[in-house]
Backbone as ProteinMPNN parsed JSONL, in Angstrom:
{"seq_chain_A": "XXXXXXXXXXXXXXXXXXXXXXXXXXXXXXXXXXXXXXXXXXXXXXXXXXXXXXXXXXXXXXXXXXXXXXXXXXXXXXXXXXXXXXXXXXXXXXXXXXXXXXXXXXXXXXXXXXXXXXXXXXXXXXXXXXXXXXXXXXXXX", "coords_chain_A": {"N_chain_A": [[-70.71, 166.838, 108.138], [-73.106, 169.067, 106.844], [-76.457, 169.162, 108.329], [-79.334, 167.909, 106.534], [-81.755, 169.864, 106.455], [-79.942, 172.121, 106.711], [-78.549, 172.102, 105.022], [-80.523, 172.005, 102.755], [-81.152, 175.135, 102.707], [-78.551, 175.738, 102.313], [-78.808, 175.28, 99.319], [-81.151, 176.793, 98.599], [-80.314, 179.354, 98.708], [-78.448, 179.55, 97.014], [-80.422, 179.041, 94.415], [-81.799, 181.286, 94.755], [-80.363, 183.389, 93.978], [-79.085, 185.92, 91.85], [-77.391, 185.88, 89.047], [-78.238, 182.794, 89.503], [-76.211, 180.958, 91.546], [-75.515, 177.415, 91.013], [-74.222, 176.216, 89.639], [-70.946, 175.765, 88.712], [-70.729, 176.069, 85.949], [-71.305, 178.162, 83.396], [-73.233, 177.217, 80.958], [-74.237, 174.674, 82.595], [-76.402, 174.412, 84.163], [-76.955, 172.984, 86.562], [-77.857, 171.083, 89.673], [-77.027, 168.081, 91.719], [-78.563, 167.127, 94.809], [-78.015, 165.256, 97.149], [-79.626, 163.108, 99.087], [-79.089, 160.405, 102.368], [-80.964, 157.438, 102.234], [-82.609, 157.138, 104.483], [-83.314, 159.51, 104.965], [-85.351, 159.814, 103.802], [-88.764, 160.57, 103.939], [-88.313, 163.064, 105.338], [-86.769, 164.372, 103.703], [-88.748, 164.842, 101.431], [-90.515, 166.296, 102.506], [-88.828, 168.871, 103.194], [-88.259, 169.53, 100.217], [-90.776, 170.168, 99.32], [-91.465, 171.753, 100.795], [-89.092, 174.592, 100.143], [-89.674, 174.325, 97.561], [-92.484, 175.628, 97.569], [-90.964, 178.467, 98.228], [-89.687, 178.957, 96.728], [-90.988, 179.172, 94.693], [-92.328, 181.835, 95.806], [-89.908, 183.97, 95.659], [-90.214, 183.854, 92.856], [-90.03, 182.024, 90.913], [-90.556, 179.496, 88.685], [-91.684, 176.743, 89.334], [-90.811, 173.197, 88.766], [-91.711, 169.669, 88.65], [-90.518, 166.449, 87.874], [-90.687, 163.275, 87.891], [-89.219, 160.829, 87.966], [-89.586, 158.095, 88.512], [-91.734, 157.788, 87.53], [-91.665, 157.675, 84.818], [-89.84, 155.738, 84.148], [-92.119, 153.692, 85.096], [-93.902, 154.814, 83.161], [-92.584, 153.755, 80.791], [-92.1, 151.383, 80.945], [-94.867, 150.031, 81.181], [-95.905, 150.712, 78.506], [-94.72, 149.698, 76.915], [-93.451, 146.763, 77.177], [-94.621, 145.512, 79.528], [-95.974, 145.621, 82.727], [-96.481, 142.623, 83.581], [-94.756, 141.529, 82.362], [-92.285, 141.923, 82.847], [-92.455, 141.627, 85.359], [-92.656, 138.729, 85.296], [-90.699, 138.211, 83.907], [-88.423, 138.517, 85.764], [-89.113, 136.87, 87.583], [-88.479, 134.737, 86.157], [-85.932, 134.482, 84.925], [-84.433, 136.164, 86.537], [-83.483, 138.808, 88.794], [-81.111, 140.785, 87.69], [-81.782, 140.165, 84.773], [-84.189, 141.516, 84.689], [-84.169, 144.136, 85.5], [-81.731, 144.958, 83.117], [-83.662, 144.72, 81.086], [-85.264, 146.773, 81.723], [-83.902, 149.118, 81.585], [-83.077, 148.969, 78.678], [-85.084, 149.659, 77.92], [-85.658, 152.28, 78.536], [-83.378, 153.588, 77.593], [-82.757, 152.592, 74.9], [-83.603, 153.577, 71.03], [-85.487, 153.288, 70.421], [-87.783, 152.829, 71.777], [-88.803, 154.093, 74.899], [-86.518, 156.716, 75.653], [-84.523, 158.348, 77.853], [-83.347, 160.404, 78.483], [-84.481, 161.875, 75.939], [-86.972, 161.881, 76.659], [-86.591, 163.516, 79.109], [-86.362, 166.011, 78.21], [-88.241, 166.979, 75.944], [-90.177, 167.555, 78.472], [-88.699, 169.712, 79.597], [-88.86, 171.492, 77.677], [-88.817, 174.347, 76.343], [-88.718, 175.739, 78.89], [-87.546, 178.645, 80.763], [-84.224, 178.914, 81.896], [-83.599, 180.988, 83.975], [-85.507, 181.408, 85.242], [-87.217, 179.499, 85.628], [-87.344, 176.142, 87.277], [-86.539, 172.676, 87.753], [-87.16, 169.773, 89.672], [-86.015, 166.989, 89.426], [-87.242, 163.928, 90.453], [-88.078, 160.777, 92.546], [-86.188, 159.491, 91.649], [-85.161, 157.453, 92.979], [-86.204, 154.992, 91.831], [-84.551, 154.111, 89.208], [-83.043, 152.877, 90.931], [-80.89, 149.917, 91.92], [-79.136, 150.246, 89.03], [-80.437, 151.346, 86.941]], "CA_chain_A": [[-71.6, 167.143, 107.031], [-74.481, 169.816, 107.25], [-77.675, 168.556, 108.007], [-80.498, 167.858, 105.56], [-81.956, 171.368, 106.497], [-78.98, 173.132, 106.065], [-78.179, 171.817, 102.93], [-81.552, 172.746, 101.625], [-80.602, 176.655, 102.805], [-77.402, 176.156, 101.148], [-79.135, 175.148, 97.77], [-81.97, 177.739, 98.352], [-79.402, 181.074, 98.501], [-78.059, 179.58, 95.45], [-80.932, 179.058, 93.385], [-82.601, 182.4, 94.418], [-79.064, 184.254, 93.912], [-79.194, 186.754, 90.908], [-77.428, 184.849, 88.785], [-78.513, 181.502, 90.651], [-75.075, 179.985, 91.546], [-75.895, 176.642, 91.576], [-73.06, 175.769, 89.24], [-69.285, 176.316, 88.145], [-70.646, 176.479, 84.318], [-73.173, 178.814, 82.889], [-74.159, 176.002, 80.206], [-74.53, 173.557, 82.471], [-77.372, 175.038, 85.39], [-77.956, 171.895, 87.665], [-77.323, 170.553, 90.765], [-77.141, 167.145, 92.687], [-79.419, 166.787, 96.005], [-77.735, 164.027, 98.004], [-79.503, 162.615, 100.774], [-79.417, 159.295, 102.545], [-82.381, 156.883, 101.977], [-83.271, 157.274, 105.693], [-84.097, 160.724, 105.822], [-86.398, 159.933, 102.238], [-89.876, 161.336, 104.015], [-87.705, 164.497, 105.934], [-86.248, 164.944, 102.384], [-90.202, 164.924, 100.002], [-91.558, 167.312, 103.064], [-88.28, 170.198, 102.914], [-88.109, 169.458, 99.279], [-91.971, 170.782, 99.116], [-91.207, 173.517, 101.79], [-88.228, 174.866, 99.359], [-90.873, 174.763, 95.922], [-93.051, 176.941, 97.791], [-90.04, 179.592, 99.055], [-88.946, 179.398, 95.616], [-92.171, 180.351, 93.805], [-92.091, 183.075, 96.515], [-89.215, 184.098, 95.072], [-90.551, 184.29, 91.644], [-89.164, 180.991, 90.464], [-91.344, 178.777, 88.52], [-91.281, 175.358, 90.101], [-91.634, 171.905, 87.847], [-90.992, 168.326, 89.176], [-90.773, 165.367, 87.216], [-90.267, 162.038, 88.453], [-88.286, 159.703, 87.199], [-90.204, 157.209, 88.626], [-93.499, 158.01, 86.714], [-91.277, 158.172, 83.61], [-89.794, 153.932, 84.139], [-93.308, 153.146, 84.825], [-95.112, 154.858, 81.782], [-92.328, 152.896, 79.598], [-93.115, 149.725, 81.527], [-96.735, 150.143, 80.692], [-96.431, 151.296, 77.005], [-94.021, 148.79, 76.068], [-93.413, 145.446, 77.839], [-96.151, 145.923, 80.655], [-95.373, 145.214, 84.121], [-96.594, 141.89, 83.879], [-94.343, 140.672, 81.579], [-91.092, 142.074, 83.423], [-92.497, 140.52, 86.133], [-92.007, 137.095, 84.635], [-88.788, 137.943, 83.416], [-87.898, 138.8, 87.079], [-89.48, 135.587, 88.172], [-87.928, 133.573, 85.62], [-84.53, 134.573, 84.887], [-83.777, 136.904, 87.8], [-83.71, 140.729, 88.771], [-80.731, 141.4, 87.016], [-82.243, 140.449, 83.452], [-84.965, 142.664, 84.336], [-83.505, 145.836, 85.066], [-81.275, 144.832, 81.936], [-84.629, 144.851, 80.564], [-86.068, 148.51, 81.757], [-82.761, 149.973, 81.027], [-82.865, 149.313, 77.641], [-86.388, 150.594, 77.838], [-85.114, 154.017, 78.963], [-81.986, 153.845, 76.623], [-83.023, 152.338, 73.43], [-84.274, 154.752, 70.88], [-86.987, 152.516, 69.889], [-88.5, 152.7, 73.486], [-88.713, 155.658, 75.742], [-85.519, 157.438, 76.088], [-84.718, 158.816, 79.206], [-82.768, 161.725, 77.666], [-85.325, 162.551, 75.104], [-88.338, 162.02, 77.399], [-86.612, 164.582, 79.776], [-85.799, 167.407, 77.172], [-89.018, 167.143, 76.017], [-90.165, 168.081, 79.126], [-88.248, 170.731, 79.487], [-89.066, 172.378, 76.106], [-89.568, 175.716, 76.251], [-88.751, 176.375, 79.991], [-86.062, 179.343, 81.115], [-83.387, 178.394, 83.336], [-83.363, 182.275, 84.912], [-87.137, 181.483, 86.091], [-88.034, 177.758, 85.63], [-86.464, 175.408, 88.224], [-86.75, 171.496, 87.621], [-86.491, 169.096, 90.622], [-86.13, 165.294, 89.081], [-87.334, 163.244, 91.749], [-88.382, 159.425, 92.46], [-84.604, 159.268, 90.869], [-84.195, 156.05, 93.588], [-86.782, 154.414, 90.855], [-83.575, 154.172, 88.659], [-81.738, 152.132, 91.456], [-79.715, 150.073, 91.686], [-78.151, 150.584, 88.207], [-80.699, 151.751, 85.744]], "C_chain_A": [[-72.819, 167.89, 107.588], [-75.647, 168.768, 107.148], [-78.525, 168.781, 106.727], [-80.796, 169.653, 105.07], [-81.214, 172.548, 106.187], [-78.565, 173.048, 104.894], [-78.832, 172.239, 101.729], [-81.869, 174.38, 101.585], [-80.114, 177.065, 102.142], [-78.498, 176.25, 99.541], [-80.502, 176.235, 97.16], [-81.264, 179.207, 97.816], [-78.937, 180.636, 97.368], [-78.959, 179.764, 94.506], [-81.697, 180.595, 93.363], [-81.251, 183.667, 94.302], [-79.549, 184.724, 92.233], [-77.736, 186.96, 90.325], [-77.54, 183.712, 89.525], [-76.729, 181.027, 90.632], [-75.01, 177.95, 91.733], [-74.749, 175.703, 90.869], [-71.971, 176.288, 88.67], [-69.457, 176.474, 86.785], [-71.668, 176.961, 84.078], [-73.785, 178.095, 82.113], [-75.047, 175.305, 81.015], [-75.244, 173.517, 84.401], [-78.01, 173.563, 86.098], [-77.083, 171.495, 88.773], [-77.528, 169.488, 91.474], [-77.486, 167.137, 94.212], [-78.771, 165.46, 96.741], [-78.567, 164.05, 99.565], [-79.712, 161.046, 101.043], [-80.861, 158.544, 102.521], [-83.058, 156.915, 103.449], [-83.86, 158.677, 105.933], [-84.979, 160.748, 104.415], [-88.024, 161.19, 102.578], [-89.04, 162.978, 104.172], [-87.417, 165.586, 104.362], [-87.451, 165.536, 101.062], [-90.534, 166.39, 101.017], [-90.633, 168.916, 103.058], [-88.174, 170.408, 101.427], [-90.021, 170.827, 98.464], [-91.819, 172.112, 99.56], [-90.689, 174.363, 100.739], [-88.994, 175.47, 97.958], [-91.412, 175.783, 96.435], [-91.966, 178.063, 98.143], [-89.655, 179.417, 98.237], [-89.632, 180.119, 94.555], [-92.344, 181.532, 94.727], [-91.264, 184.154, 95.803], [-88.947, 184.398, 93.662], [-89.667, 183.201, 90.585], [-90.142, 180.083, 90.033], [-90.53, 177.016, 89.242], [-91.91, 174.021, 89.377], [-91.272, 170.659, 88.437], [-91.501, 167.447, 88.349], [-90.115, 164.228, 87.539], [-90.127, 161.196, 87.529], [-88.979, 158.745, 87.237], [-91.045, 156.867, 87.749], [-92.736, 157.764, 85.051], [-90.907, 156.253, 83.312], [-90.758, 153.798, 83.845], [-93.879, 153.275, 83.863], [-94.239, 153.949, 80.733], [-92.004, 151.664, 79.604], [-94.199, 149.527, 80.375], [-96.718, 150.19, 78.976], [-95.386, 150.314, 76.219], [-94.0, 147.098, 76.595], [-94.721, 144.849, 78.399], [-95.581, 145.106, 81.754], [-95.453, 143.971, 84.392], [-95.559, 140.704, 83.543], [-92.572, 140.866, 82.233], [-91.421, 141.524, 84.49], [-92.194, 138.525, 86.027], [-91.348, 137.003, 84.539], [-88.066, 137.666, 85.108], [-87.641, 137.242, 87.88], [-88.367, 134.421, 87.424], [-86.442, 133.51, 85.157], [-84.458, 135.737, 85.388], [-83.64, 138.534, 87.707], [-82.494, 141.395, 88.127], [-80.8, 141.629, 85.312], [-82.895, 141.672, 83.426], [-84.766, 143.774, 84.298], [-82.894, 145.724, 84.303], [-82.282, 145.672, 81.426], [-84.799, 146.089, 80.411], [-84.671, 149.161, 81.857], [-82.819, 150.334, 79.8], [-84.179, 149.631, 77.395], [-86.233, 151.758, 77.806], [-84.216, 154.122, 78.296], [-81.741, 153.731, 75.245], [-83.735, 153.512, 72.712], [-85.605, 154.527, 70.135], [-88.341, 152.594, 70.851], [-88.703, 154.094, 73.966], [-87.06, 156.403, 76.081], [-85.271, 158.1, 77.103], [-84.555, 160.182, 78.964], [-83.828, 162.318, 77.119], [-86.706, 162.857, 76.029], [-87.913, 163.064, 78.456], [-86.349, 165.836, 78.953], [-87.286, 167.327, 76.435], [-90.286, 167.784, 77.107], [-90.259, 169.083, 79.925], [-88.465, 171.582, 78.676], [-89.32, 173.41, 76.881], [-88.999, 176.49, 77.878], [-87.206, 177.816, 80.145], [-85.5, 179.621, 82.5], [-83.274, 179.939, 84.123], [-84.548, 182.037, 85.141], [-87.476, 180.184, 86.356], [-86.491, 177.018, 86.564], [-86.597, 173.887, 88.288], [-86.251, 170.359, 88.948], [-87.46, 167.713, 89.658], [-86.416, 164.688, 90.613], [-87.636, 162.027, 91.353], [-87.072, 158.986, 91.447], [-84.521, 157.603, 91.837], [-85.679, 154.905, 92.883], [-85.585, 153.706, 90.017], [-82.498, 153.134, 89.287], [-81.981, 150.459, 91.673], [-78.905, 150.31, 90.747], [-78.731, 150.698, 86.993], [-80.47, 152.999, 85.291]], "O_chain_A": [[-73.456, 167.497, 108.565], [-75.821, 167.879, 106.314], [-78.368, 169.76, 105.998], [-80.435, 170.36, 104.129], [-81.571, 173.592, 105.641], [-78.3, 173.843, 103.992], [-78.49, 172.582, 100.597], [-82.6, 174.898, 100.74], [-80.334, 178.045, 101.429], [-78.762, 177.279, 98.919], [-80.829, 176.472, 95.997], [-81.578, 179.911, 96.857], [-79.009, 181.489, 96.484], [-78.645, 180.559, 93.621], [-82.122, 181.089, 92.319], [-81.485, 184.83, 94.631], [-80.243, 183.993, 91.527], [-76.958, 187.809, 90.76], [-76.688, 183.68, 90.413], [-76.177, 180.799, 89.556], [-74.398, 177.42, 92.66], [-74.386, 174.642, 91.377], [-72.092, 177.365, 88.085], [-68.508, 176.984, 86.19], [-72.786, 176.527, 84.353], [-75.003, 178.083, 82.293], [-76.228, 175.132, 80.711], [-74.83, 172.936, 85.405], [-79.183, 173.192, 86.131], [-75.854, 171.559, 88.794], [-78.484, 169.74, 92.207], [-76.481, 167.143, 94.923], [-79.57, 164.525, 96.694], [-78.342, 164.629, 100.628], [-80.344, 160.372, 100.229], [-81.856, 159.203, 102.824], [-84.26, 156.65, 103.427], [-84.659, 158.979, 106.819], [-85.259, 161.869, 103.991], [-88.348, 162.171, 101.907], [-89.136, 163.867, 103.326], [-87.66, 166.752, 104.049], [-87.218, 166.305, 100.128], [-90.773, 167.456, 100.45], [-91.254, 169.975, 102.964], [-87.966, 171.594, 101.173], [-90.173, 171.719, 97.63], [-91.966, 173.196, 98.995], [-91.567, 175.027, 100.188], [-88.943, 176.595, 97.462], [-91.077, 176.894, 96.024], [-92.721, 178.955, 98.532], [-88.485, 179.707, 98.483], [-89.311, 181.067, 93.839], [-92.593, 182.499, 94.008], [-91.829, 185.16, 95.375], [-87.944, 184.955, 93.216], [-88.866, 183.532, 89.711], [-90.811, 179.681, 90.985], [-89.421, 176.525, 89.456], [-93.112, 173.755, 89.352], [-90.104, 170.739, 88.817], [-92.686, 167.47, 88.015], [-88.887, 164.225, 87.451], [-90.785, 160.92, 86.526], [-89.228, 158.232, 86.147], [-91.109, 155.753, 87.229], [-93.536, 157.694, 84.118], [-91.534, 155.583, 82.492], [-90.996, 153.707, 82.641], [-94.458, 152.313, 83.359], [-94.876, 153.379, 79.847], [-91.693, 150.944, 78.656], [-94.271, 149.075, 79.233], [-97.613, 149.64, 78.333], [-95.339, 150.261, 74.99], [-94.839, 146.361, 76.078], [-95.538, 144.05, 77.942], [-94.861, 144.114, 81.642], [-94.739, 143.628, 85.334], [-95.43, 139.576, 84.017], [-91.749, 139.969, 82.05], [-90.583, 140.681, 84.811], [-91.672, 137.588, 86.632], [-90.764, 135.965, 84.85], [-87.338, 136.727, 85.43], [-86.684, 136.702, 88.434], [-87.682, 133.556, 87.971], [-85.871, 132.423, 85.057], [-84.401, 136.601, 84.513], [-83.696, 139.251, 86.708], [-82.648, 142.6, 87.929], [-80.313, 142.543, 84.647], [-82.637, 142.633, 82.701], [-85.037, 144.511, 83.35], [-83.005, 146.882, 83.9], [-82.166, 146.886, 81.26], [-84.612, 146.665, 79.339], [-84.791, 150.091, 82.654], [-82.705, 151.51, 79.454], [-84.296, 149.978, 76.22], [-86.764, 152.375, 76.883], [-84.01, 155.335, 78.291], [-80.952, 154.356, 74.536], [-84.363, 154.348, 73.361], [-86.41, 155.24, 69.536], [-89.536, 152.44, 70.6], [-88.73, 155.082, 73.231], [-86.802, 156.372, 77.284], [-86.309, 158.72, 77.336], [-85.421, 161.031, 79.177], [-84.251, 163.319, 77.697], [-87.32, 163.923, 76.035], [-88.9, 163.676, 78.865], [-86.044, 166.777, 79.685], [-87.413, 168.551, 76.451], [-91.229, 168.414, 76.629], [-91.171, 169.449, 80.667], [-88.189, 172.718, 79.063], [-89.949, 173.388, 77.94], [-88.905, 177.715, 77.948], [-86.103, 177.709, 79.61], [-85.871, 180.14, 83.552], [-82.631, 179.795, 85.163], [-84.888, 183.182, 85.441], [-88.052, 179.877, 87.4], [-85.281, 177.237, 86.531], [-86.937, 173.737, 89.461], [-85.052, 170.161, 89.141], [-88.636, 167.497, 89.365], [-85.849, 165.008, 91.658], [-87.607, 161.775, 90.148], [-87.194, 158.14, 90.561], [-83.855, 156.684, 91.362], [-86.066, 154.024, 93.651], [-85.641, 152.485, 90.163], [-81.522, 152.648, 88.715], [-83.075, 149.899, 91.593], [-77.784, 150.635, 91.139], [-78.114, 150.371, 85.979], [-80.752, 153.297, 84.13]]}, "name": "protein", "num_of_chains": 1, "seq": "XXXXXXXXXXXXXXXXXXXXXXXXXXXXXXXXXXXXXXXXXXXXXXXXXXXXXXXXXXXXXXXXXXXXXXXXXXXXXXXXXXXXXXXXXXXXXXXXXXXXXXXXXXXXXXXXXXXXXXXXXXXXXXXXXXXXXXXXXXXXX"}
C-alpha cells in the first residue's frame, strides 16, 4: 500500500485534473481518504499542505467537521451533561444509541440535512469539501 504521502499525490492529480477524476460517476464527485488512526497528526498536517496546493490551483477549499456537527447537536438538544449520565448510567452503547438518533432523527439535527445545507450553493468544478473529525462518528454513529 502507498504511503500516506503518496496517496495524498494520488488524490491531488485527481482533484486538480480538468475534469477532476476523483470518481467513476459524474453525479456522484467524492472520494474516501483512508488512513490509519496512527498516522491521525501526519494525516491533519498533509491534509492542510494539500488545501493550500489546491487553492493554488484555483480550487476553493471548505472543511467541515463532523465532529463540530455531533457536538453542536449534543449542545442544542440533550446537552453533554445529560448523555453523560446516560453513559454513566446505562452504558456507552445507549449513548451513542442516543447521539445517533440525534444526527438521524428529523426532529434533531440531521446529519444529511445539516451537511447539504452546508454545501448550498457551492460548485463541484471549483469548491472542494474535506469532511473531517469523521472518527467523531466512531464506533458506529
Amino acid at each position: 500500500m502507498p504511503s500516506l504521502p503518496q496517496r495524498i499525490e494520488i488524490i491531488e492529480a485527481d482533484l486538480t485534473a480538468d475534469p477532476p477524476r476523483i470518481s467513476a460517476y459524474h453525479d456522484l464527485p467524492f472520494a474516501i481518504f483512508r488512513y490509519d488512526p496512527s498516522e491521525e497528526f501526519l494525516a491533519r498536517r498533509e491534509i492542510l499542505r494539500l488545501a493550500t496546493r489546491l487553492q493554488n490551483a484555483r480550487r476553493r477549499i471548505h472543511f467541515i467537521s463532523l465532529g463540530e456537527i455531533l457536538w453542536k447537536a449534543i449542545r442544542e438538544t440533550e446537552g453533554v451533561a445529560a448523555i453523560v449520565k446516560e453513559e454513566r448510567e446505562l452504558g456507552f452503547e445507549r449513548a451513542q444509541s442516543t447521539v445517533s438518533t440525534l444526527l438521524s432523527d428529523k426532529d434533531f439535527t440531521e446529519l444529511p440535512v445539516e451537511l447539504t445545507k452546508r454545501m448550498e450553493g457551492l460548485d463541484p468544478a471549483v469548491d472542494c469539501v474535506f469532511l473531517v473529525c469523521a472518527g467523531a462518528l466512531a464506533p458506529a454513529i
